[in-house]
mmCIF file of the N, C-alpha and C atoms, coordinates in Angstrom:
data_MODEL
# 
_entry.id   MODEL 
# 
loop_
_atom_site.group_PDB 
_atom_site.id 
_atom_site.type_symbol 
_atom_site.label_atom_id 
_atom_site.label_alt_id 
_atom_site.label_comp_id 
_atom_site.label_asym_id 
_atom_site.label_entity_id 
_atom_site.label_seq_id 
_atom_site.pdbx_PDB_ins_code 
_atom_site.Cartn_x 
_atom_site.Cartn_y 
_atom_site.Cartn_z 
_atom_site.occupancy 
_atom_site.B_iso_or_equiv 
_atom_site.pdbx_formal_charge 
_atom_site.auth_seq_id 
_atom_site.auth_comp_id 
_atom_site.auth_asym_id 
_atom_site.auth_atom_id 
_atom_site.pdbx_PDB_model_num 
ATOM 1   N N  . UNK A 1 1  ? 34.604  -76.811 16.096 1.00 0.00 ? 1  UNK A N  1 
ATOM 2   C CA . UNK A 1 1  ? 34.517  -75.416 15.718 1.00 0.00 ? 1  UNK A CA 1 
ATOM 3   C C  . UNK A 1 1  ? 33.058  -75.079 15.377 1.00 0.00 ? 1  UNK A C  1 
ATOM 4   N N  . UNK A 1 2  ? 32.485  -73.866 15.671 1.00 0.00 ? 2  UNK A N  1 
ATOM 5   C CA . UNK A 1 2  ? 31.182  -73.449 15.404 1.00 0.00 ? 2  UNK A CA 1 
ATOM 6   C C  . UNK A 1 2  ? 31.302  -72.931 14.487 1.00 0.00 ? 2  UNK A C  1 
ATOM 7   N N  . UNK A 1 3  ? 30.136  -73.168 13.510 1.00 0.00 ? 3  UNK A N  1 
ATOM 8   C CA . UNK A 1 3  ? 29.737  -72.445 12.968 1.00 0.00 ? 3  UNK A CA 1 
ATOM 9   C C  . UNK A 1 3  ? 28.875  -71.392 12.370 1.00 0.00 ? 3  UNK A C  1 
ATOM 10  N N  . UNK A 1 4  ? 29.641  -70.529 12.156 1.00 0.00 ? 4  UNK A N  1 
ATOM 11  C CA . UNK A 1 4  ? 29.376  -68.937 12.046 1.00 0.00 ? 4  UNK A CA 1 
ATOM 12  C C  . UNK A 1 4  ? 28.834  -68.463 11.244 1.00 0.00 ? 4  UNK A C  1 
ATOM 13  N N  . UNK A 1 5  ? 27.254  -69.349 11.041 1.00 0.00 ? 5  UNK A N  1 
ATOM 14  C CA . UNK A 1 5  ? 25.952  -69.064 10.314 1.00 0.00 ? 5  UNK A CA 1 
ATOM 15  C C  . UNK A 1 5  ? 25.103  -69.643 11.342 1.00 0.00 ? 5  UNK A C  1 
ATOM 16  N N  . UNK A 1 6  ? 25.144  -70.505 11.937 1.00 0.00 ? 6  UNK A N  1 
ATOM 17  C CA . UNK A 1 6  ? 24.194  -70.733 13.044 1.00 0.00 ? 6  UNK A CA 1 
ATOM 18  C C  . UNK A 1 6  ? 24.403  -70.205 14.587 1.00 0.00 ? 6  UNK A C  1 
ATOM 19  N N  . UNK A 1 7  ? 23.272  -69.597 15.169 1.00 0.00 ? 7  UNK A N  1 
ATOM 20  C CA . UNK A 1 7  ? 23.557  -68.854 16.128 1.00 0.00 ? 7  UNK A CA 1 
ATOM 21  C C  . UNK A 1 7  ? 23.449  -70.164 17.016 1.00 0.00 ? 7  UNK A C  1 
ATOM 22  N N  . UNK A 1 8  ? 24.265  -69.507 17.951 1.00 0.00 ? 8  UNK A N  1 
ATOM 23  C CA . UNK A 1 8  ? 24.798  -70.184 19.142 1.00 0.00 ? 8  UNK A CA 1 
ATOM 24  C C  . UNK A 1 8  ? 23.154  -70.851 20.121 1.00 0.00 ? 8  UNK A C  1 
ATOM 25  N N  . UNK A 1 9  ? 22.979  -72.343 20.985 1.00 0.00 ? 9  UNK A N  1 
ATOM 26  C CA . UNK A 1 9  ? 22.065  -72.233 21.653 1.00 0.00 ? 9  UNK A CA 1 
ATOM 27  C C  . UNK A 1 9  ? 21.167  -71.561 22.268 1.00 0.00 ? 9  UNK A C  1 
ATOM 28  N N  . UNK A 1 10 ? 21.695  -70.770 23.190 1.00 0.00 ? 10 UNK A N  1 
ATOM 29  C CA . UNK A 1 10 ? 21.821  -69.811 24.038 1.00 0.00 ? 10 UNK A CA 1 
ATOM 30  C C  . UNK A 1 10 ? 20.889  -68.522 23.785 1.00 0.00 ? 10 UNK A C  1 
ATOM 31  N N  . UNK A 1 11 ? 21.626  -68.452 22.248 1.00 0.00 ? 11 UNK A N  1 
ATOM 32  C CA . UNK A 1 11 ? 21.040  -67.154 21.420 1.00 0.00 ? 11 UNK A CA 1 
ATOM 33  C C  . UNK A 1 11 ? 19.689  -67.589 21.376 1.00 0.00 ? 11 UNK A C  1 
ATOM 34  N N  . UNK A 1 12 ? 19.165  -68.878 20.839 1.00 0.00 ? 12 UNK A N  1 
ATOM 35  C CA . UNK A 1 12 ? 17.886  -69.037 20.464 1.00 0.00 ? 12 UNK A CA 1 
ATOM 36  C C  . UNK A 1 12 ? 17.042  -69.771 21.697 1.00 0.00 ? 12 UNK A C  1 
ATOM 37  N N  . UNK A 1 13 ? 17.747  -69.732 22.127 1.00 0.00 ? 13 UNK A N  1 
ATOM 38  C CA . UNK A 1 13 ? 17.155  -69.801 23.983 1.00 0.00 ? 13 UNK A CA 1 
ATOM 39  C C  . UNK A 1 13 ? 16.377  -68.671 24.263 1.00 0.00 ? 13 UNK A C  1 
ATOM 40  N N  . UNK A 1 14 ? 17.190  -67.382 24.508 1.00 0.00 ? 14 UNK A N  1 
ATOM 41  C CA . UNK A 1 14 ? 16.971  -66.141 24.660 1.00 0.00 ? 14 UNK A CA 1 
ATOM 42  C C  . UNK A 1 14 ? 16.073  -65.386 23.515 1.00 0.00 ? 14 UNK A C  1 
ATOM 43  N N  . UNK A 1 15 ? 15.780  -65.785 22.654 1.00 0.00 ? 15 UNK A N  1 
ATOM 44  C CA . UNK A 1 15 ? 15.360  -65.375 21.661 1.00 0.00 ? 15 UNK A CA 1 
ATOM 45  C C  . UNK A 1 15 ? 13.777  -65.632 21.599 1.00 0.00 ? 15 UNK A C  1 
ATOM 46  N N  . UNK A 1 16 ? 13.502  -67.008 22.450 1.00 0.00 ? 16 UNK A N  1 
ATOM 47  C CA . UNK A 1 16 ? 12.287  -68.118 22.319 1.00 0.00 ? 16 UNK A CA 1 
ATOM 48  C C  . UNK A 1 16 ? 11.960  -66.893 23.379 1.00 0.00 ? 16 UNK A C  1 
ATOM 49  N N  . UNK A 1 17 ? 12.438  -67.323 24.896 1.00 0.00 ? 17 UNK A N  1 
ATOM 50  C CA . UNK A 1 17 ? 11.972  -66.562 25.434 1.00 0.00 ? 17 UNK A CA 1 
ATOM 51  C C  . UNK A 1 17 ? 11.379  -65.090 25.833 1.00 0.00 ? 17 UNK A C  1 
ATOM 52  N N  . UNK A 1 18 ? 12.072  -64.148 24.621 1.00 0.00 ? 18 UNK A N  1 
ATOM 53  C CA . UNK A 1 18 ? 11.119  -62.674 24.516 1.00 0.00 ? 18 UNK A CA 1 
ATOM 54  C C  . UNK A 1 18 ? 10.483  -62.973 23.662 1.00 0.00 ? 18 UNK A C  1 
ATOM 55  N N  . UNK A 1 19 ? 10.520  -63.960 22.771 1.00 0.00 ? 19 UNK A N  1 
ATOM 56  C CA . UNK A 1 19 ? 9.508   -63.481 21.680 1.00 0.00 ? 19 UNK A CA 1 
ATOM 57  C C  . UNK A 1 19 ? 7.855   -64.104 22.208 1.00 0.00 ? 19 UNK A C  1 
ATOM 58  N N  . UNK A 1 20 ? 7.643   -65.602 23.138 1.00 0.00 ? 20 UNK A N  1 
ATOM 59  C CA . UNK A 1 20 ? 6.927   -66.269 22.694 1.00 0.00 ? 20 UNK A CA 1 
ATOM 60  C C  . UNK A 1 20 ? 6.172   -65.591 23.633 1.00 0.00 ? 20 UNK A C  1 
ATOM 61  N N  . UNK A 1 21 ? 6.132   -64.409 25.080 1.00 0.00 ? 21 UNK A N  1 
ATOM 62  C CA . UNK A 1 21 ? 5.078   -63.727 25.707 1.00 0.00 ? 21 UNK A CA 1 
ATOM 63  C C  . UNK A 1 21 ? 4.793   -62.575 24.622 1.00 0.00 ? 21 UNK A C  1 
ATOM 64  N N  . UNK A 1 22 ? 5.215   -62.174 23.759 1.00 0.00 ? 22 UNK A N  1 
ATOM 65  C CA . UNK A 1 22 ? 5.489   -61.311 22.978 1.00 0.00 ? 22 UNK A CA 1 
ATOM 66  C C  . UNK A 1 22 ? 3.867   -61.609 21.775 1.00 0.00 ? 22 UNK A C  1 
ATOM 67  N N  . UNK A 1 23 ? 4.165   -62.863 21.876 1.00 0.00 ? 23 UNK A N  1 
ATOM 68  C CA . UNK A 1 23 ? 2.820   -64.032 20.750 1.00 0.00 ? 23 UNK A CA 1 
ATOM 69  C C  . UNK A 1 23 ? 1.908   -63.921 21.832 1.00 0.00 ? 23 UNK A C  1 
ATOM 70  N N  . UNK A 1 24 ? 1.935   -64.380 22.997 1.00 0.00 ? 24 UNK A N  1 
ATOM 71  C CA . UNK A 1 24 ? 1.442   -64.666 23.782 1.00 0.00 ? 24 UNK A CA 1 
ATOM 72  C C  . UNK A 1 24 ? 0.345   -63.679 24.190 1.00 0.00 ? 24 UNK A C  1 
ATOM 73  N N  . UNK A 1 25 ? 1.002   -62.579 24.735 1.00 0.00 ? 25 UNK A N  1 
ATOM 74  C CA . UNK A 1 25 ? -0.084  -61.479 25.414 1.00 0.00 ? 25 UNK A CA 1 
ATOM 75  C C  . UNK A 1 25 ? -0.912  -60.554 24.182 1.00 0.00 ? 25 UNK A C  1 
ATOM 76  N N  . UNK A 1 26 ? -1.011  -60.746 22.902 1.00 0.00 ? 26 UNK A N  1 
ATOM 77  C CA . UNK A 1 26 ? -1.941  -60.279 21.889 1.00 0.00 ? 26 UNK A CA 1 
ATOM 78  C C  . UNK A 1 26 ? -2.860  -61.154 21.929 1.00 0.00 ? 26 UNK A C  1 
ATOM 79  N N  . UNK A 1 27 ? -2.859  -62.322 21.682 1.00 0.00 ? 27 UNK A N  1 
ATOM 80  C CA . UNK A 1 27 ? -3.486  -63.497 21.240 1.00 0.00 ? 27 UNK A CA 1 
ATOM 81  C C  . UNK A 1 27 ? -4.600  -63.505 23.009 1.00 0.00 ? 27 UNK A C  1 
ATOM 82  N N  . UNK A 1 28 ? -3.888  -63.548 24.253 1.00 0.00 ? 28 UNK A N  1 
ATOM 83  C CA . UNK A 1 28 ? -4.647  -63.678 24.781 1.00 0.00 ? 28 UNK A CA 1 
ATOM 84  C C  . UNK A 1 28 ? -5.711  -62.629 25.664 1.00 0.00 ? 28 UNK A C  1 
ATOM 85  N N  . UNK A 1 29 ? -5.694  -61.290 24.655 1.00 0.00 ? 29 UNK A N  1 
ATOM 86  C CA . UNK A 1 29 ? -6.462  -60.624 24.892 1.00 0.00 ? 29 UNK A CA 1 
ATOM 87  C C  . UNK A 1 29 ? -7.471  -60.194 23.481 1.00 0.00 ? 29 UNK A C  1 
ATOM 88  N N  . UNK A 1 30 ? -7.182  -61.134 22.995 1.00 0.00 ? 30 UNK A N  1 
ATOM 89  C CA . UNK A 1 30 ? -8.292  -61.144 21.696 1.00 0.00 ? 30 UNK A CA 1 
ATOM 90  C C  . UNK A 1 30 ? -9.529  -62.422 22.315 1.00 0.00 ? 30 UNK A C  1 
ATOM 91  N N  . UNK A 1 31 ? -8.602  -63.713 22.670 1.00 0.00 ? 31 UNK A N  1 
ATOM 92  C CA . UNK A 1 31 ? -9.425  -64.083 22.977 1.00 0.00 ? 31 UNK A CA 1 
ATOM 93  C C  . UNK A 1 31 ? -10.346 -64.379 24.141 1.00 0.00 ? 31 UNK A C  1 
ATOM 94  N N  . UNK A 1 32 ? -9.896  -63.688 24.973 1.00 0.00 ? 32 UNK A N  1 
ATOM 95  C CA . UNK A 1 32 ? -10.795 -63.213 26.647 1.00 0.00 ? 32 UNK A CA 1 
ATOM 96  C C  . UNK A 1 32 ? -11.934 -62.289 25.795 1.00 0.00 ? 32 UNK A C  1 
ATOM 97  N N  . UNK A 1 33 ? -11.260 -61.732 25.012 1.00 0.00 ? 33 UNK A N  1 
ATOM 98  C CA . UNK A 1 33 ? -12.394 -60.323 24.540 1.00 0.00 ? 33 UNK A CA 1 
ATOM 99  C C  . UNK A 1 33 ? -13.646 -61.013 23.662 1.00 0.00 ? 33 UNK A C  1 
ATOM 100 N N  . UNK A 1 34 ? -13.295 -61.925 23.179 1.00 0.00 ? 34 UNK A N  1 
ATOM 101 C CA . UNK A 1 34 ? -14.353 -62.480 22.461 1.00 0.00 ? 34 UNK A CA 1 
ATOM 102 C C  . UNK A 1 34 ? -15.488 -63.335 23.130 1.00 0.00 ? 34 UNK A C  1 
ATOM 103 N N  . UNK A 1 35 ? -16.423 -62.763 22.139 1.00 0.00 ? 35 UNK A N  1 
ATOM 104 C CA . UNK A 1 35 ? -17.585 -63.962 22.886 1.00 0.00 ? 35 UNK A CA 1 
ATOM 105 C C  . UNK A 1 35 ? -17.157 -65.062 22.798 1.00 0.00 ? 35 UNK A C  1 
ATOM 106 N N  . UNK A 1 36 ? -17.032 -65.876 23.270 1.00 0.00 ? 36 UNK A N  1 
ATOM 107 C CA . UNK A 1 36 ? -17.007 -67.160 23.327 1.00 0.00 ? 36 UNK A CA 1 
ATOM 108 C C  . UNK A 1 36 ? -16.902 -67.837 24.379 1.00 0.00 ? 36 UNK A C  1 
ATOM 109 N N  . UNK A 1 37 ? -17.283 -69.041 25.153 1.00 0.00 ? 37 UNK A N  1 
ATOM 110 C CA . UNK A 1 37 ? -17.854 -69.633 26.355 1.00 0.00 ? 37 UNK A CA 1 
ATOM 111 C C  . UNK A 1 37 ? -16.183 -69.858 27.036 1.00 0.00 ? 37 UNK A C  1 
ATOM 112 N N  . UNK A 1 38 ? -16.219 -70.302 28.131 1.00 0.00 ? 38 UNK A N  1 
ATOM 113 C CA . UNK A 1 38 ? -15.024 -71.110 29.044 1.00 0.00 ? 38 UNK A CA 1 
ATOM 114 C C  . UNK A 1 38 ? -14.621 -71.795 28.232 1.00 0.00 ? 38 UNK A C  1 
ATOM 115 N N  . UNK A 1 39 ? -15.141 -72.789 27.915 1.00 0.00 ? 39 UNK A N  1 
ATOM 116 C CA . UNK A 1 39 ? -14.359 -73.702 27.271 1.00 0.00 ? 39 UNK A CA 1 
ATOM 117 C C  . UNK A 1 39 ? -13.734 -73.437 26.427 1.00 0.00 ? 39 UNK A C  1 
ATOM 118 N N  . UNK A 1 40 ? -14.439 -72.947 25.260 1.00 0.00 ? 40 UNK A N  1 
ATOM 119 C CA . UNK A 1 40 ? -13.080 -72.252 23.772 1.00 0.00 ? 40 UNK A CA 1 
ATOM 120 C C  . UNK A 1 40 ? -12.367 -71.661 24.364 1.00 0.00 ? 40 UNK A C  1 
ATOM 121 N N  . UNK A 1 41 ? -12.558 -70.450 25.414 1.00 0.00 ? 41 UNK A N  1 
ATOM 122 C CA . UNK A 1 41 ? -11.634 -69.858 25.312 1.00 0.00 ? 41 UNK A CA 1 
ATOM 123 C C  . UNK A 1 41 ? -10.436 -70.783 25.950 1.00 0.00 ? 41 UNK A C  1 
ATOM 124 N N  . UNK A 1 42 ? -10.377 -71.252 26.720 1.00 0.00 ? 42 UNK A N  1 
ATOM 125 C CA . UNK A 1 42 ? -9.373  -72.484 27.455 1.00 0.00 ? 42 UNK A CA 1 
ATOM 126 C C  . UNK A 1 42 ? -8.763  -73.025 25.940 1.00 0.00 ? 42 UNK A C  1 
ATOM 127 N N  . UNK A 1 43 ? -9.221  -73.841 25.350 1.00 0.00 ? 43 UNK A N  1 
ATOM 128 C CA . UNK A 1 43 ? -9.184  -74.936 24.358 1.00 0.00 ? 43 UNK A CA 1 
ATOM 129 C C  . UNK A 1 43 ? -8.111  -73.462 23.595 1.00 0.00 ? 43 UNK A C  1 
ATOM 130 N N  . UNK A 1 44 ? -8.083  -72.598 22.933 1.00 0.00 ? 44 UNK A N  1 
ATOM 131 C CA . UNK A 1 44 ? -7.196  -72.316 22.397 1.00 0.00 ? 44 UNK A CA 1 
ATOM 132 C C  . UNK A 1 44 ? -6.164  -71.310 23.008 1.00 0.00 ? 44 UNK A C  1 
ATOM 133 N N  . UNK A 1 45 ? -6.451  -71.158 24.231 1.00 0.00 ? 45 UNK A N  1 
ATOM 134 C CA . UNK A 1 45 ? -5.282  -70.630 25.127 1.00 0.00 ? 45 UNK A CA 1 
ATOM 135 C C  . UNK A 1 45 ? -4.123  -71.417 25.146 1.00 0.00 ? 45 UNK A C  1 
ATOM 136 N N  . UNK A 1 46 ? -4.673  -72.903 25.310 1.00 0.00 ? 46 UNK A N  1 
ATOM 137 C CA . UNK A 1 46 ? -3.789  -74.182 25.379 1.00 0.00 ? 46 UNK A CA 1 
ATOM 138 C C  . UNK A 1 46 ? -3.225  -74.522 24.063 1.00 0.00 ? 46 UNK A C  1 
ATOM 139 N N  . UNK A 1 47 ? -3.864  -74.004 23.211 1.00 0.00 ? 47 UNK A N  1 
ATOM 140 C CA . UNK A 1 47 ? -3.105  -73.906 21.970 1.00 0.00 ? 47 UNK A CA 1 
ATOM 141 C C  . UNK A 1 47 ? -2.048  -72.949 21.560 1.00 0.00 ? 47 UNK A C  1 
ATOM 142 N N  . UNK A 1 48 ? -2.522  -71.810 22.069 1.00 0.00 ? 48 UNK A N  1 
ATOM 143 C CA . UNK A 1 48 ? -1.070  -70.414 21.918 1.00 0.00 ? 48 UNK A CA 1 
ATOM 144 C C  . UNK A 1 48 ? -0.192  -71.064 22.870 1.00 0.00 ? 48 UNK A C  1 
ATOM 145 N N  . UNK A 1 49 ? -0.212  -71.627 23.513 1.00 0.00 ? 49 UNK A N  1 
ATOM 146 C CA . UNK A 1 49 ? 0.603   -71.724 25.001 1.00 0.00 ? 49 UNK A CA 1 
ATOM 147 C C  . UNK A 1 49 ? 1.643   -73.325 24.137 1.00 0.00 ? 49 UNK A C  1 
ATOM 148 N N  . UNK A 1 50 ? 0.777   -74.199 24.048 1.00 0.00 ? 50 UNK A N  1 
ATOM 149 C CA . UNK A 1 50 ? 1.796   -75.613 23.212 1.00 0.00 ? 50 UNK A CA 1 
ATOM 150 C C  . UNK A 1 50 ? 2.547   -74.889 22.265 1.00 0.00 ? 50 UNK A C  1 
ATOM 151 N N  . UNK A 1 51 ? 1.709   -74.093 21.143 1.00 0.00 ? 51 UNK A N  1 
ATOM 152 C CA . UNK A 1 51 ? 2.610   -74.130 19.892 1.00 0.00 ? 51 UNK A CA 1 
ATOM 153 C C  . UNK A 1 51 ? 2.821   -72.733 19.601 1.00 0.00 ? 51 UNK A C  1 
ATOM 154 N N  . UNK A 1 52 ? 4.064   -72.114 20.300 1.00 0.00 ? 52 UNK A N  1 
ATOM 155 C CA . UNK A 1 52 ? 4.465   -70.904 20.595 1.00 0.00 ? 52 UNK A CA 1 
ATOM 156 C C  . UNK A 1 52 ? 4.348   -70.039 19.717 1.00 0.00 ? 52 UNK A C  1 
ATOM 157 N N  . UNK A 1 53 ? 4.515   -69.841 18.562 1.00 0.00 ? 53 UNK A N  1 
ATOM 158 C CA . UNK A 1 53 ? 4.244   -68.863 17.151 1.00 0.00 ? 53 UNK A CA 1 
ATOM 159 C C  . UNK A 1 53 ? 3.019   -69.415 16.823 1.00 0.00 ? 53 UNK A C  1 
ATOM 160 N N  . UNK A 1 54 ? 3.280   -70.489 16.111 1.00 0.00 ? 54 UNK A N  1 
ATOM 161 C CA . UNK A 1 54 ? 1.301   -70.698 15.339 1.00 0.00 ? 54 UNK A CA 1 
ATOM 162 C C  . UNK A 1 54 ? 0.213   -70.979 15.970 1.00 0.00 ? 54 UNK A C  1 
ATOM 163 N N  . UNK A 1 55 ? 0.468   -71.185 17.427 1.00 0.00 ? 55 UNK A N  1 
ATOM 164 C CA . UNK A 1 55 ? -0.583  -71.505 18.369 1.00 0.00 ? 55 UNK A CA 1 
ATOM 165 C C  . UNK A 1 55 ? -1.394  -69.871 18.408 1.00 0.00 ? 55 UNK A C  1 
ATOM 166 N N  . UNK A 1 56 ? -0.458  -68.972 18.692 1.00 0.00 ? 56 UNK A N  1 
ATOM 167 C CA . UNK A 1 56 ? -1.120  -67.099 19.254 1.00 0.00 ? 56 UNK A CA 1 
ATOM 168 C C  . UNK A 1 56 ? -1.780  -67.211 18.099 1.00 0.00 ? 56 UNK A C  1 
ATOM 169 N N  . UNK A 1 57 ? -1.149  -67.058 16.769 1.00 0.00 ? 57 UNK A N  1 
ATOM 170 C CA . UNK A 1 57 ? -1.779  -66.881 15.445 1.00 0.00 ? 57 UNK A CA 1 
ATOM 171 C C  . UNK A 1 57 ? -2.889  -67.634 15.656 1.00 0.00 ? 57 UNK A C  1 
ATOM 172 N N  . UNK A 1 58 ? -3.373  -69.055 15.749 1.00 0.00 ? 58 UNK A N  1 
ATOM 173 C CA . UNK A 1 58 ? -4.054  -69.528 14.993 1.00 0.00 ? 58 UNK A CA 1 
ATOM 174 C C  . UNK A 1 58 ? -5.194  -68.908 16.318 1.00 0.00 ? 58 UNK A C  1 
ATOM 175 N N  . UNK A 1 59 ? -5.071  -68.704 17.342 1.00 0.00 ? 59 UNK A N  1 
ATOM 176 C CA . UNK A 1 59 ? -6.041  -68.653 18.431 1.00 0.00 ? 59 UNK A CA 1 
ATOM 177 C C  . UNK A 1 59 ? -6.692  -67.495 18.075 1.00 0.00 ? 59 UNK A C  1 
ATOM 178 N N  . UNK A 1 60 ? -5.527  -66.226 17.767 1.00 0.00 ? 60 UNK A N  1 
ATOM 179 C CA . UNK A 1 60 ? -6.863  -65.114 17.224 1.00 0.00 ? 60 UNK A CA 1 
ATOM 180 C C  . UNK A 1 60 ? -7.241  -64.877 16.058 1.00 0.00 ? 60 UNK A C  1 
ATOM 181 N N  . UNK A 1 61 ? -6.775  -65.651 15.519 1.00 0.00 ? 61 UNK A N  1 
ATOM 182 C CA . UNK A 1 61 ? -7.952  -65.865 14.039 1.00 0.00 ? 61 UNK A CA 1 
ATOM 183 C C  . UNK A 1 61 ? -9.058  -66.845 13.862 1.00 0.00 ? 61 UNK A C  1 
ATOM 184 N N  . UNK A 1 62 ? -8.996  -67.706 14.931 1.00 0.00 ? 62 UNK A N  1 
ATOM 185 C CA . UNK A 1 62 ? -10.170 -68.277 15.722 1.00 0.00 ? 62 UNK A CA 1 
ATOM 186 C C  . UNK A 1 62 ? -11.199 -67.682 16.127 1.00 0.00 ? 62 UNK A C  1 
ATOM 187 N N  . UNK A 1 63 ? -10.440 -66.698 17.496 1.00 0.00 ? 63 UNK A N  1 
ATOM 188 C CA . UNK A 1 63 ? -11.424 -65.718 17.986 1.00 0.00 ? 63 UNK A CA 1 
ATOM 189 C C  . UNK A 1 63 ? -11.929 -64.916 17.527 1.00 0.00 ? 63 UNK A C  1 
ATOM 190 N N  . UNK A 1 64 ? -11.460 -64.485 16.079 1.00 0.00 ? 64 UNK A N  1 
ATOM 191 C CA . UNK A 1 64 ? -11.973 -63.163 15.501 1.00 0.00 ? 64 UNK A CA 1 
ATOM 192 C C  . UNK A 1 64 ? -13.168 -63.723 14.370 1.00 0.00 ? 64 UNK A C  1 
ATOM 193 N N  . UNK A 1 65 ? -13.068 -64.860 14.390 1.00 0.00 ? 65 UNK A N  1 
ATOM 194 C CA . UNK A 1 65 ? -14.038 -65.492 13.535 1.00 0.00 ? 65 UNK A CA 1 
ATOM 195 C C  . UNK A 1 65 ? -15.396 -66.739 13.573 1.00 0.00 ? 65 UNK A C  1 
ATOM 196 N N  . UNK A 1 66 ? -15.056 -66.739 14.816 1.00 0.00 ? 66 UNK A N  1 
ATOM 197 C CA . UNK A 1 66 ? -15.843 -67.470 15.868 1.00 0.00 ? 66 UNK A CA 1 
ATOM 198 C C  . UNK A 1 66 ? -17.044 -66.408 16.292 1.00 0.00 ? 66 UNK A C  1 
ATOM 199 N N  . UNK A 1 67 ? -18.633 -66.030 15.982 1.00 0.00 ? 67 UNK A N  1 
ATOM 200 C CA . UNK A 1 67 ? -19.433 -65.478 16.116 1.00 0.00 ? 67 UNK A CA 1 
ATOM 201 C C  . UNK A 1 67 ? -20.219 -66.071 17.562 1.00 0.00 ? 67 UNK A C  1 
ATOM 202 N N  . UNK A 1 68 ? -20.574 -64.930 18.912 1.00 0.00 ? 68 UNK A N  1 
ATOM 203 C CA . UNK A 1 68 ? -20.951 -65.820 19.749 1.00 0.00 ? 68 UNK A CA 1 
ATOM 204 C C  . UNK A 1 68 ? -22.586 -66.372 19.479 1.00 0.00 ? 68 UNK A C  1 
ATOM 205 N N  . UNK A 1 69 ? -23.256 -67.196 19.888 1.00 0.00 ? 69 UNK A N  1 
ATOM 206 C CA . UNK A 1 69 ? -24.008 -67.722 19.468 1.00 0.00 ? 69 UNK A CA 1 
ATOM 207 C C  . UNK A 1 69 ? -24.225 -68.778 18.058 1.00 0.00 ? 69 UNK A C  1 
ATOM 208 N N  . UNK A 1 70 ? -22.983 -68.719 17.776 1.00 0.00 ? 70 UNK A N  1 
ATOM 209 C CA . UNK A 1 70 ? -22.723 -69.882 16.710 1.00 0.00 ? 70 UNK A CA 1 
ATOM 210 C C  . UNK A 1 70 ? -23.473 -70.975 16.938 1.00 0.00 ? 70 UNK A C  1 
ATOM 211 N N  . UNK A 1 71 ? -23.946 -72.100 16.231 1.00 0.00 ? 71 UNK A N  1 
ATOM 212 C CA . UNK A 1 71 ? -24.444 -73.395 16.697 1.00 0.00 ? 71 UNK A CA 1 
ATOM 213 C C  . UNK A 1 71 ? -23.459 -74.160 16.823 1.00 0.00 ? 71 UNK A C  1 
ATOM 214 N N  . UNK A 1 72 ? -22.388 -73.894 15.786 1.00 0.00 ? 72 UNK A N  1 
ATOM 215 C CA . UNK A 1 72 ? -20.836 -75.113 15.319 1.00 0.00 ? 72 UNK A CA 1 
ATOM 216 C C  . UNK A 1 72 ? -20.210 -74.895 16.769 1.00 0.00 ? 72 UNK A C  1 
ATOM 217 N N  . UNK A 1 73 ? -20.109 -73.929 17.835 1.00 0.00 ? 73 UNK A N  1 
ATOM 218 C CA . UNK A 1 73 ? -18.995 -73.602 18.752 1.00 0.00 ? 73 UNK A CA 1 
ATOM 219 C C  . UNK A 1 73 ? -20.013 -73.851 19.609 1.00 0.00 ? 73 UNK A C  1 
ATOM 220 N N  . UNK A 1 74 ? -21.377 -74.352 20.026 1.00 0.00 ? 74 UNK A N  1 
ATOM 221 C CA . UNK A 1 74 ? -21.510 -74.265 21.359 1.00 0.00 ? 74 UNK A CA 1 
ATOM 222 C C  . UNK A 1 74 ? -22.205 -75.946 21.791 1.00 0.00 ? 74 UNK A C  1 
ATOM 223 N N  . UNK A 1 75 ? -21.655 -76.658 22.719 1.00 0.00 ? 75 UNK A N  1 
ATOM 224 C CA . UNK A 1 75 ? -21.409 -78.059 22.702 1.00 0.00 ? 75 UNK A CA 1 
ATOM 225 C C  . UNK A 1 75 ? -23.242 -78.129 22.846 1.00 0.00 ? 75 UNK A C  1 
ATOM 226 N N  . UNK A 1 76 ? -23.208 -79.667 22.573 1.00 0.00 ? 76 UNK A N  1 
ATOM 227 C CA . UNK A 1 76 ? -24.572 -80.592 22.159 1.00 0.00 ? 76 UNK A CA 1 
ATOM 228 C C  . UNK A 1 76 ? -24.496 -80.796 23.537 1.00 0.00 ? 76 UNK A C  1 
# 
């Protein structure tokens, strides 16, 4: 018998899937928009993209705080 506090698979199947382009397409127009070289921007695309909620988050609060010409963000 199921129980009728936890939603069904299915539900959170369907659920993953609108929400996580939903994370997805904010996050990756913050960080195209930002200065920042190929590489970052890759490096935390691949991060919204692995870790579906805290990946978008953490990528544009990255990008929004990531200054271009930084010394820390641009490789040796």
């Amino acid at each position: 018998m199921e129980s009728p506090l936890l939603p069904a698979g299915y539900d959170l199947f369907w659920s993953f899937v609108i929400l996580a382009p939903l994370f997805l397409l904010p996050a990756a127009v913050v960080v195209f928009r930002a200065g920042l070289t190929t590489g970052n921007k890759v490096v935390l695309m691949l991060l919204a993209v692995a870790l579906p909620v805290l990946g978008p988050v953490a990528a544009m609060v990255m990008a929004r705080f990531v200054t271009p010409g930084d010394p820390s963000t641009e490789g040796s």
